[in-house]
BALOBA-1460 file (C-alpha; in Angstrom, 3 decimals):
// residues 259
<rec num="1" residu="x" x="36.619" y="-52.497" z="-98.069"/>
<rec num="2" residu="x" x="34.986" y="-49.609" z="-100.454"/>
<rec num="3" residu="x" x="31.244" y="-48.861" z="-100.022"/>
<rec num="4" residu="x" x="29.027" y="-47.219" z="-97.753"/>
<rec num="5" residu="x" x="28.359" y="-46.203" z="-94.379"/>
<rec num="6" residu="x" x="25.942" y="-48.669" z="-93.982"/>
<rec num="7" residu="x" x="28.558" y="-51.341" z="-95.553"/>
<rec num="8" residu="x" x="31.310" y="-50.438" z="-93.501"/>
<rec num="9" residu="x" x="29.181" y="-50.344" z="-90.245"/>
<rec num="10" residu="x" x="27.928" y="-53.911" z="-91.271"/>
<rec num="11" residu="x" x="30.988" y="-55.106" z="-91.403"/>
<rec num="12" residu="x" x="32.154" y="-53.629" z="-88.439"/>
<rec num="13" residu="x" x="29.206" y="-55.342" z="-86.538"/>
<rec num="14" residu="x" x="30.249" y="-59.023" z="-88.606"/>
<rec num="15" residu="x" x="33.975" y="-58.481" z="-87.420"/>
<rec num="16" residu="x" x="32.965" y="-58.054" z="-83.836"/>
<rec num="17" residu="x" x="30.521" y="-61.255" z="-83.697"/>
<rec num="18" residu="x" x="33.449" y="-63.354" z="-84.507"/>
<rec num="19" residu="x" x="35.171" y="-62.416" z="-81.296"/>
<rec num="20" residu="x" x="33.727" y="-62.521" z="-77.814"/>
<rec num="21" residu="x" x="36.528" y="-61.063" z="-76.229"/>
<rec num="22" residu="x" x="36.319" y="-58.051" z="-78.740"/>
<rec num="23" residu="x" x="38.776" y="-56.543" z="-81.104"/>
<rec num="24" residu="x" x="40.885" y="-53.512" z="-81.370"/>
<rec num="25" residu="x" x="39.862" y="-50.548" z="-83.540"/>
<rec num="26" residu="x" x="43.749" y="-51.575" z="-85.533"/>
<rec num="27" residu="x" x="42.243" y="-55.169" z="-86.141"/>
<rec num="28" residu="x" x="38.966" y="-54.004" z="-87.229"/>
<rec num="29" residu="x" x="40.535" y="-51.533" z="-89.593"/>
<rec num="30" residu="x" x="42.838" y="-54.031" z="-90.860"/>
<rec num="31" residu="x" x="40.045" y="-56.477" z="-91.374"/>
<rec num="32" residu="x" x="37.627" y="-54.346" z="-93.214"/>
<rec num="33" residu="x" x="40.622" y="-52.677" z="-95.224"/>
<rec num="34" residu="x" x="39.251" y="-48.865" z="-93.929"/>
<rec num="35" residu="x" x="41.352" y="-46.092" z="-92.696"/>
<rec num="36" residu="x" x="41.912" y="-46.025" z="-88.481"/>
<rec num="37" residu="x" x="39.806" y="-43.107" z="-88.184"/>
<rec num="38" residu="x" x="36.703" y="-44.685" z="-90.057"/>
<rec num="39" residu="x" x="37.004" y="-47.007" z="-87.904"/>
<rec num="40" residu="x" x="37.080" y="-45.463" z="-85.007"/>
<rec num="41" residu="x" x="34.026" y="-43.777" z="-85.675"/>
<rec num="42" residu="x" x="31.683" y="-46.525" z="-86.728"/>
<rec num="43" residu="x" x="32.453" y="-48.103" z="-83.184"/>
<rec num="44" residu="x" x="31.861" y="-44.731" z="-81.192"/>
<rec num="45" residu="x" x="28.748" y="-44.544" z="-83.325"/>
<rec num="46" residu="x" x="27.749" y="-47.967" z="-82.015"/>
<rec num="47" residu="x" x="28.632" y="-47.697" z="-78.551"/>
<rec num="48" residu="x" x="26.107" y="-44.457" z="-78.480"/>
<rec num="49" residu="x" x="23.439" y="-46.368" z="-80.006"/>
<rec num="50" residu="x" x="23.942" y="-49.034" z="-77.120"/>
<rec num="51" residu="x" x="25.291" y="-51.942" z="-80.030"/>
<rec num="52" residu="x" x="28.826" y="-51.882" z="-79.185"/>
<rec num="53" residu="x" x="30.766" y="-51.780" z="-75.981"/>
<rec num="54" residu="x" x="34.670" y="-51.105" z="-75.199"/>
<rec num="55" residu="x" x="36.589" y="-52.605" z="-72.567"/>
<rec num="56" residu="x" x="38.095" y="-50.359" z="-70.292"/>
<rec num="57" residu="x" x="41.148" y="-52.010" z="-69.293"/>
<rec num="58" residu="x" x="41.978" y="-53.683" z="-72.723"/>
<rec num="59" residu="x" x="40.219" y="-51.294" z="-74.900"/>
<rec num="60" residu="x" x="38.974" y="-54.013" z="-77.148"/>
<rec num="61" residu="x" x="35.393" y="-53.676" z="-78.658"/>
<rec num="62" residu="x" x="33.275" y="-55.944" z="-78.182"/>
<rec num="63" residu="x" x="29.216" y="-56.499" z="-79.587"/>
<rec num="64" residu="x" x="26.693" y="-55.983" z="-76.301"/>
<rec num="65" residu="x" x="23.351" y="-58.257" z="-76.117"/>
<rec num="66" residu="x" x="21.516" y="-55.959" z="-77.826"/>
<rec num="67" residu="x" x="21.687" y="-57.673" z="-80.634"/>
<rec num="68" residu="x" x="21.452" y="-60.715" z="-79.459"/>
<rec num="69" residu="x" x="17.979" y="-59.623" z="-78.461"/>
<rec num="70" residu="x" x="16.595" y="-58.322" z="-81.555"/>
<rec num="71" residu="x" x="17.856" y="-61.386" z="-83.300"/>
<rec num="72" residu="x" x="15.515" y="-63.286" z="-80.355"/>
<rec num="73" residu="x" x="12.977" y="-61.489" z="-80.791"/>
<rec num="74" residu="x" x="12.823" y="-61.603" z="-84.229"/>
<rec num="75" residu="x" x="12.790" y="-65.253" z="-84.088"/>
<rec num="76" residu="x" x="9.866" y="-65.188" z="-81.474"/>
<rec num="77" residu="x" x="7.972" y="-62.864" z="-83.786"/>
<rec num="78" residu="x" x="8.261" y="-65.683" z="-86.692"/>
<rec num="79" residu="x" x="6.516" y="-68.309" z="-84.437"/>
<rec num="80" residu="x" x="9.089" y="-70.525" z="-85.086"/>
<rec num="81" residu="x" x="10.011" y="-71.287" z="-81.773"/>
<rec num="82" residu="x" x="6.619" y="-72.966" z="-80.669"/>
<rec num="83" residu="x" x="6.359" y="-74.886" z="-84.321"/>
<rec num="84" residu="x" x="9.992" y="-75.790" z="-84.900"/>
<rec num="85" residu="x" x="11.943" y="-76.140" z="-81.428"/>
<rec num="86" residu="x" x="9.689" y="-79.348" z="-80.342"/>
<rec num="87" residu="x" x="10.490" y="-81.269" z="-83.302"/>
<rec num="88" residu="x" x="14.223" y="-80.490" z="-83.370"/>
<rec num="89" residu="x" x="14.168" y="-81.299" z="-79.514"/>
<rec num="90" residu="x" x="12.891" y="-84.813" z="-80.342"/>
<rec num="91" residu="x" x="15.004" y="-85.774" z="-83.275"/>
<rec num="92" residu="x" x="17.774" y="-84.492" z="-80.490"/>
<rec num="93" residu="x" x="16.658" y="-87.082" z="-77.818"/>
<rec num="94" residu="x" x="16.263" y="-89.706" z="-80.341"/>
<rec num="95" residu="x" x="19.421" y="-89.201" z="-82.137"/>
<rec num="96" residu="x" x="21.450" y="-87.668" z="-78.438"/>
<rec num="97" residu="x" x="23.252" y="-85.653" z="-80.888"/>
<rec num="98" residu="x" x="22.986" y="-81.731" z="-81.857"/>
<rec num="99" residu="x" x="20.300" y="-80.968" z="-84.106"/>
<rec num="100" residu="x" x="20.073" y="-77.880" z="-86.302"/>
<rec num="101" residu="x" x="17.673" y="-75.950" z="-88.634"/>
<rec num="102" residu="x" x="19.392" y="-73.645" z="-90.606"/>
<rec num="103" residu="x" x="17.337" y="-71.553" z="-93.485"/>
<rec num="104" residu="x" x="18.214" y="-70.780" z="-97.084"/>
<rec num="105" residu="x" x="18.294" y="-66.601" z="-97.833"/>
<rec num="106" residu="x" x="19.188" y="-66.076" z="-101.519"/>
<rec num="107" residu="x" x="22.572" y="-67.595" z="-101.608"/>
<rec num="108" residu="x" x="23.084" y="-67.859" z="-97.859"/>
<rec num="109" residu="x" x="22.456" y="-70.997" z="-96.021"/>
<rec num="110" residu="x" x="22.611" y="-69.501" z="-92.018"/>
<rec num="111" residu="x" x="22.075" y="-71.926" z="-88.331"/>
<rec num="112" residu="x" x="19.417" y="-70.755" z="-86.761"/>
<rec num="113" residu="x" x="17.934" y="-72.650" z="-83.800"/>
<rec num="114" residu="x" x="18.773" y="-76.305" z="-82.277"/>
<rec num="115" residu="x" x="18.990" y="-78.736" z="-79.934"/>
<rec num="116" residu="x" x="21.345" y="-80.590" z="-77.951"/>
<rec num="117" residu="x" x="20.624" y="-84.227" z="-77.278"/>
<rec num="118" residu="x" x="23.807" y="-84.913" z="-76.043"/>
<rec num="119" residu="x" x="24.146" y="-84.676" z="-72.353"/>
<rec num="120" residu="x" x="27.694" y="-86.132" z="-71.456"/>
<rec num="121" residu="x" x="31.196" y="-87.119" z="-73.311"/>
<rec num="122" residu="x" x="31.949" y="-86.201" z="-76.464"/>
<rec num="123" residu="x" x="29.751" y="-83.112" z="-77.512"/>
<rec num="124" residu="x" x="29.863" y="-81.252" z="-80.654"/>
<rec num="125" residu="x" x="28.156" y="-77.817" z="-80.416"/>
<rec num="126" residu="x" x="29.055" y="-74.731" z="-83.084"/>
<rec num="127" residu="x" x="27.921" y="-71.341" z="-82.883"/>
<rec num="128" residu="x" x="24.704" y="-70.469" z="-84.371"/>
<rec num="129" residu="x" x="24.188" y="-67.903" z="-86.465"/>
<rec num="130" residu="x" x="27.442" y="-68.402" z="-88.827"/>
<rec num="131" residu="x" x="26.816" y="-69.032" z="-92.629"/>
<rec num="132" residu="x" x="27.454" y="-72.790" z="-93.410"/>
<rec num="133" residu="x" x="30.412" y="-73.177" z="-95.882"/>
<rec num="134" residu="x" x="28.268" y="-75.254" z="-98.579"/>
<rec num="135" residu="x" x="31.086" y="-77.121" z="-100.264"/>
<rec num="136" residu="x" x="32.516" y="-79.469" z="-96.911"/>
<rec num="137" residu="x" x="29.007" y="-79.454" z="-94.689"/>
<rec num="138" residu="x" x="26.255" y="-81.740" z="-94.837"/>
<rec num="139" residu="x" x="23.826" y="-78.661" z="-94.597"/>
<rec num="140" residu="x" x="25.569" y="-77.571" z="-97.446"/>
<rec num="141" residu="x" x="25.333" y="-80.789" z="-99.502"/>
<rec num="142" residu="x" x="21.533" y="-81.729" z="-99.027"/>
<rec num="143" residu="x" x="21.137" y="-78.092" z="-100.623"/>
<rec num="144" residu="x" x="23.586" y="-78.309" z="-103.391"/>
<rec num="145" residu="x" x="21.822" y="-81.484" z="-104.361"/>
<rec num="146" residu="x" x="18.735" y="-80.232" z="-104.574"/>
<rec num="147" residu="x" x="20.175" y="-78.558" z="-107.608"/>
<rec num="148" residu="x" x="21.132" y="-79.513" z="-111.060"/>
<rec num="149" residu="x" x="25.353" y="-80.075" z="-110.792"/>
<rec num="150" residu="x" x="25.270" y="-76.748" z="-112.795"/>
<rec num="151" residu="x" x="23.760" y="-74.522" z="-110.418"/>
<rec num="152" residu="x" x="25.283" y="-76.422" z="-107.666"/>
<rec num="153" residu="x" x="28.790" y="-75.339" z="-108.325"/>
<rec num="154" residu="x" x="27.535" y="-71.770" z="-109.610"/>
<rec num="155" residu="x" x="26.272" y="-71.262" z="-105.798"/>
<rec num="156" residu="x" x="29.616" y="-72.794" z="-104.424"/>
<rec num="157" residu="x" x="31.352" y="-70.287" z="-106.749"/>
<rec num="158" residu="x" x="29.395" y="-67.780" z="-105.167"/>
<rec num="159" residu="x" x="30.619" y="-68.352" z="-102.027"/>
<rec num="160" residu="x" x="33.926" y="-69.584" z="-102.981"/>
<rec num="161" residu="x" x="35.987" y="-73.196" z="-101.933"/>
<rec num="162" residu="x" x="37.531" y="-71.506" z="-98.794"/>
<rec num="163" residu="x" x="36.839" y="-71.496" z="-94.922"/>
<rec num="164" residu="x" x="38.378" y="-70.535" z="-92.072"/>
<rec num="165" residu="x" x="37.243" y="-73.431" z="-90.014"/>
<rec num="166" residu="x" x="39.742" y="-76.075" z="-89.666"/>
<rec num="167" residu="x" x="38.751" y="-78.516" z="-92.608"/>
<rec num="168" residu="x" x="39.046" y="-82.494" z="-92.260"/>
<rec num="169" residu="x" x="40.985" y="-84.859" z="-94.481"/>
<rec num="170" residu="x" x="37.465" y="-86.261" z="-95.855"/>
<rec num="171" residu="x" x="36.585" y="-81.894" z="-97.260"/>
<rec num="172" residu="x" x="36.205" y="-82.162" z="-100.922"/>
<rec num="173" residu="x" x="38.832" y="-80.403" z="-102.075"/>
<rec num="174" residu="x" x="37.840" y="-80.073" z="-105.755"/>
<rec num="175" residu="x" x="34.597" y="-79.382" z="-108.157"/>
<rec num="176" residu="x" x="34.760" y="-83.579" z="-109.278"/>
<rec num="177" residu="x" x="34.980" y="-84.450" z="-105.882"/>
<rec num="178" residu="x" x="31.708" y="-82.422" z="-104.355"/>
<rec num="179" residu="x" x="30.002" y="-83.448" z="-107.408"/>
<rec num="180" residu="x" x="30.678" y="-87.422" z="-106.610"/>
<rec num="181" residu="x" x="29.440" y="-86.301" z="-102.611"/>
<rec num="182" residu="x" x="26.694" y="-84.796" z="-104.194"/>
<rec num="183" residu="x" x="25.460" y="-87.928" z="-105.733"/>
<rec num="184" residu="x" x="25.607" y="-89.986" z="-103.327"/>
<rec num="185" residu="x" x="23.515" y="-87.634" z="-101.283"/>
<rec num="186" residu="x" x="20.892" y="-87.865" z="-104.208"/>
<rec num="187" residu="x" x="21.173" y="-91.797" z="-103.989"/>
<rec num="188" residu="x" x="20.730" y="-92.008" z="-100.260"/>
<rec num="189" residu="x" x="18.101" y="-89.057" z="-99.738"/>
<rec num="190" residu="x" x="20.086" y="-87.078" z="-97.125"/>
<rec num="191" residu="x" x="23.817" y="-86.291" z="-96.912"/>
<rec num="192" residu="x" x="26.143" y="-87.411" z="-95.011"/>
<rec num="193" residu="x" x="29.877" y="-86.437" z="-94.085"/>
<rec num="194" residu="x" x="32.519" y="-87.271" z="-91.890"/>
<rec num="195" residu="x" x="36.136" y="-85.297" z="-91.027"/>
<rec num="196" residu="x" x="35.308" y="-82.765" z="-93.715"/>
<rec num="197" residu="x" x="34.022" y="-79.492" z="-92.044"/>
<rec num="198" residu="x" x="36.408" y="-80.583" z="-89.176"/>
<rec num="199" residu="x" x="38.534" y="-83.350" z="-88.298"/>
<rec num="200" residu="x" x="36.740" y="-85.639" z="-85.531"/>
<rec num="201" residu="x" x="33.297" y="-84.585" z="-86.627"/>
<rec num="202" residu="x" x="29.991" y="-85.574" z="-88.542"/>
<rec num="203" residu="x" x="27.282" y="-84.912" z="-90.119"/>
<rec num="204" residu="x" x="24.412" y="-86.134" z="-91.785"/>
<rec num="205" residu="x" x="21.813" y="-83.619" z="-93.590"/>
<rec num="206" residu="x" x="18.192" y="-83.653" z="-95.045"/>
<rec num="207" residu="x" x="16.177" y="-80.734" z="-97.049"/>
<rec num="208" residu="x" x="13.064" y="-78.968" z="-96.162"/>
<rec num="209" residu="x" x="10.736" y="-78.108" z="-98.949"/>
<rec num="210" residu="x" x="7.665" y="-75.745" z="-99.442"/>
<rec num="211" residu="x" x="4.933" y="-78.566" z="-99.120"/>
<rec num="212" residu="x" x="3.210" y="-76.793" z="-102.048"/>
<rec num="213" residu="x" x="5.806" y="-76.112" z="-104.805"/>
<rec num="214" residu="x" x="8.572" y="-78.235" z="-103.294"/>
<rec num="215" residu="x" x="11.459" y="-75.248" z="-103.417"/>
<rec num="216" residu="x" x="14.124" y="-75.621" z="-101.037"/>
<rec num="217" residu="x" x="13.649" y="-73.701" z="-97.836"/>
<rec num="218" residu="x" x="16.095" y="-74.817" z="-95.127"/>
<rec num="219" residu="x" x="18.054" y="-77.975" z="-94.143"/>
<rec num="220" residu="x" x="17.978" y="-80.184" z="-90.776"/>
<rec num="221" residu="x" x="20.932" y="-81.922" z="-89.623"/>
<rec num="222" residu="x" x="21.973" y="-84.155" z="-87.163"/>
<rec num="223" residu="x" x="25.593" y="-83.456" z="-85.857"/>
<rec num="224" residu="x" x="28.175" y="-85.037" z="-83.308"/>
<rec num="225" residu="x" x="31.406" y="-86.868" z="-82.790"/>
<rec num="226" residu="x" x="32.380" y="-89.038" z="-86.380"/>
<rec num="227" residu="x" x="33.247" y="-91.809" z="-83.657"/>
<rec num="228" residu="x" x="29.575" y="-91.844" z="-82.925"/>
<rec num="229" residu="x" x="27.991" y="-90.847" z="-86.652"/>
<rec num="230" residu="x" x="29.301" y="-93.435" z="-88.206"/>
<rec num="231" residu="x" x="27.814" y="-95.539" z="-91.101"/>
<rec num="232" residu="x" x="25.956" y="-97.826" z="-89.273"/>
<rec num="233" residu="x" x="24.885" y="-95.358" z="-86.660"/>
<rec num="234" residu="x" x="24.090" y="-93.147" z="-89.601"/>
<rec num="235" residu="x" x="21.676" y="-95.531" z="-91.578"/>
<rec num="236" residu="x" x="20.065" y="-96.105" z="-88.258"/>
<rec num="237" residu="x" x="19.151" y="-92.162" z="-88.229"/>
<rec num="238" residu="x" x="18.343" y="-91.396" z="-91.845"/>
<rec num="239" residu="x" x="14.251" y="-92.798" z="-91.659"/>
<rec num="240" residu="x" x="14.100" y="-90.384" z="-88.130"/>
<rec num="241" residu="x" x="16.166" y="-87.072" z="-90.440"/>
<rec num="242" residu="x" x="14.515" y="-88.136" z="-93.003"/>
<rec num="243" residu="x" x="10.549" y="-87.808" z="-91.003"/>
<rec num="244" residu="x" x="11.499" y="-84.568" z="-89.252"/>
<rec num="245" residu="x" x="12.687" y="-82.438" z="-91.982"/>
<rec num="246" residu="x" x="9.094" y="-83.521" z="-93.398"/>
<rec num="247" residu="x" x="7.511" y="-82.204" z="-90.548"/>
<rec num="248" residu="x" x="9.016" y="-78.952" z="-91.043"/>
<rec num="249" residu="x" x="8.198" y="-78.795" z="-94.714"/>
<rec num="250" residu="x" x="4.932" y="-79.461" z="-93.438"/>
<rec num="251" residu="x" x="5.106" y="-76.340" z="-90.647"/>
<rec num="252" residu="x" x="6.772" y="-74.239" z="-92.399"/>
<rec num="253" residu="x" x="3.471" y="-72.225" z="-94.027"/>
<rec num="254" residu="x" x="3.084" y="-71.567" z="-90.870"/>
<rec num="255" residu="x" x="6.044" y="-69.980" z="-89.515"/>
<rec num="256" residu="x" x="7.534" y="-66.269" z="-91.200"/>
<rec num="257" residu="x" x="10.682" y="-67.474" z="-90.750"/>
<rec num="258" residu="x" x="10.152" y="-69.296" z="-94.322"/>
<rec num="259" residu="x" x="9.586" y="-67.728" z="-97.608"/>
């Protein structure tokens, strides 16, 4: 990749937060397309600052908590811990699947916080933090239909019709096909999918507004097992997805984490 210091050392820092077990400085070259030595200095860079460790007997580097605690205390510093964690903990217990907020940032649609209402079996629990793909998630879709079909697929072209996640056989694999998802998420007032951002798992979606000019802000979804979130089960949920995600649009003048 071309671009700055500050570019490159982003990326550097993205590259490494894919990995636990770390990376070597050939992979993260590789990845960001920059020469060895580049490379090599960005991560030396980090390690001084504290961001970035390497592994003495593999030599891999890997990302230390620091970052991990900004990021915390960032999100303590919104207040959106003591306004949104107890109502994503309840639609958890009353759904027992995972529950996530994730919030809209220009073009970005990122996981933020949730909740886990599943306590045995079959669990379904992604990293936070990632960007949602918007074209094969139900985050994605309650978005996307927030918006005309033409800005819809002008955001998804943004962001492009690819992942890396393993998709399932229900992932809309062309524009006609998100559009028809799309409108059935308009008809039904929250999204729903099922084997599309993986095979095996579901997802049902609903938006959260500004309460005073109604622009999209964030989504909340309920996720788990597609043996469990079924249609029925689904229907079942929508009123309870439905209530929450008005409760945040509700909280959500209250909380930074919102704009």
């Amino acid at each position: 990749m071309a671009g700055s210091l500050i570019e490159r050392t982003l990326g550097v820092i993205e590259a490494l937060s894919e990995d636990a077990d770390g990376l070597p400085l050939l992979v993260i070259a590789e990845r960001l397309e920059i020469p060895k030595s580049a490379a090599h200095r960005i991560c030396h860079e980090l390690i001084r600052l504290g961001h970035v460790r390497q592994d003495a007997a593999s030599q891999r580097y890997q990302l230390t908590t620091r970052l991990v605690a900004l990021g915390f205390r960032y999100l303590s510093s919104t207040g959106a811990s003591d306004i949104v964690q107890p109502i994503l903990d309840r639609l958890a217990e009353q759904s027992g699947e995972l529950v996530r907020l994730s919030v809209i940032e220009g073009q970005r649609l990122t996981w933020i916080a949730k909740a886990q209402g599943a306590r045995s079996g079959l669990r379904y629990d992604p990293d936070m933090g990632k960007e949602a793909p918007l074209f094969c998630t139900a985050s994605g879709h309650a978005w996307l239909a927030a918006l005309s079909d033409v800005e819809a697929l002008a955001l998804v072209d943004s962001q492009g019709m690819d992942t890396d996640h393993p998709l399932g056989p229900n992932a809309p694999r062309t524009k006609q096909a998100l559009l028809e998802h799309l409108q059935q998420t308009r008809q039904r007032g929250y999204s729903w999918t099922h084997d599309s951002m993986g095979p095996g798992t579901a997802a049902m979606a609903a938006l959260v507004r500004h309460p005073l000019d109604g622009h999209p802000q964030g989504v909340l979804s309920i996720a788990g097992p597609s043996v469990r979130l079924d249609e029925q089960r689904v229907k079942a949920l929508g009123p309870a997805l439905v209530t929450a995600a008005e409760e945040l649009s509700q909280a959500t003048p209250s909380s930074q984490l919102f704009t």
